[in-house]
C-alpha positions in Angstrom: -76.7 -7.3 16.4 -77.3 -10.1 18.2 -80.9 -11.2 19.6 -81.4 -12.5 23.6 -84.8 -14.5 23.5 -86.4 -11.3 25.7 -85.5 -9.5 22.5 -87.3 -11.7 20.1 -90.3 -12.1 22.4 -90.5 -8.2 23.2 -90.4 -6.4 19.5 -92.9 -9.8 18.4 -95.6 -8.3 20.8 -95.3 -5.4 19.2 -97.0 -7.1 15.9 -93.6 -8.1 14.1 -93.2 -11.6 12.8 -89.4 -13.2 13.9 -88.6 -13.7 10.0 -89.5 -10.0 9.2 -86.7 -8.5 11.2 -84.4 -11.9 12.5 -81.9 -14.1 10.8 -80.8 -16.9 12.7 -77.0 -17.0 12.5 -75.4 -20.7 13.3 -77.0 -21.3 16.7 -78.2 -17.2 17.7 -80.4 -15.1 16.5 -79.2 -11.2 14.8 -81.5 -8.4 13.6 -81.7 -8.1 9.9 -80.1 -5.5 8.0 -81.1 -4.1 4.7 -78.6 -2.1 2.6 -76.1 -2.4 5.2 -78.4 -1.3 8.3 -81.0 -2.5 10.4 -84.3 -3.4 9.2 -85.9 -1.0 11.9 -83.9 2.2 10.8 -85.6 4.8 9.0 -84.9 8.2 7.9 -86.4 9.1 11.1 -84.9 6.9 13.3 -85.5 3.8 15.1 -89.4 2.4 14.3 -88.8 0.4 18.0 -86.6 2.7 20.2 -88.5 2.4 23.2 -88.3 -1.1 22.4 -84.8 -1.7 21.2 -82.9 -4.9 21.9 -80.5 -4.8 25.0 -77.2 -4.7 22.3 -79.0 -1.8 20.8 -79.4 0.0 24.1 -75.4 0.0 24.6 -74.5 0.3 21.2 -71.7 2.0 20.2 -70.2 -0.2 22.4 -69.5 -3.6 21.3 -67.3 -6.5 22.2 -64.4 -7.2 20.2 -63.7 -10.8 20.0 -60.2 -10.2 18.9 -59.1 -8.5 21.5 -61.6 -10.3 24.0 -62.2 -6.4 25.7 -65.3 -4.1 25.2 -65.0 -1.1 22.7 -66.4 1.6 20.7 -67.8 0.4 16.9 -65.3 2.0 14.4 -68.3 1.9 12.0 -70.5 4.2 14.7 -70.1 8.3 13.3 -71.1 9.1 16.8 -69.0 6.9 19.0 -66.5 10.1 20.2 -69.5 11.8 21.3 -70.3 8.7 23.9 -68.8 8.5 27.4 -68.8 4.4 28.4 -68.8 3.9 32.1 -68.2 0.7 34.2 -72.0 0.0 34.5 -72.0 0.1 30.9 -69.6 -2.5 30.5 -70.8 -4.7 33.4 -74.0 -4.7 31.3 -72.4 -5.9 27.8 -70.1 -8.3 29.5 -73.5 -9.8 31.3 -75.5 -9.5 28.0 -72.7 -11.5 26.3 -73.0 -14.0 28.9 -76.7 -14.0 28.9 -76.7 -15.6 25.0 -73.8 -17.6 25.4 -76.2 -19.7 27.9 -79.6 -18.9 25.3 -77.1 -20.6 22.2 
């Protein structure tokens, strides 16, 4: 998932070091994963949900640089339970943009 400086700045005031959960990728910053998922998921959840990065927030919907459109993640189990609206994609398209300018 990737990382918007606001991110990074808002789960490190919460105590966490940027290397402990962020792996810079080329020129942007992701969350790490661990076996496959993110370093913040437990058994019981997020540890930061109140505090999740924006990309979080609208997860399962994700932008498919293939098709250069927004969609649902094939990987989410959940994604036929959400209902994506147009504020919801006017929010990933402008988060997209948002760390295109941050890279």
């Amino acid at each position: 998932m990737p990382l918007t400086e606001g991110d990074i700045k808002l789960i490190t005031s919460l105590g966490y070091k940027t290397e402990d959960f962020a792996i810079k990728d080329g020129k942007e910053w992701k969350l790490k994963n661990v076996n496959g998922k993110c370093v913040f998921l437990n058994k019981n959840g997020c540890k930061i949900y109140d505090f999740r990065p924006q990309g979080c927030r609208l997860y399962p919907l994700v932008y498919d640089e293939t098709t250069g459109k927004p969609i649902l993640d094939e990987l989410c189990p959940y994604r036929k339970k959400f209902r994506i609206g147009k504020d919801d994609i006017k929010k990933l398209l402008k988060l997209i943009e948002k760390l295109k300018v941050e890279i």
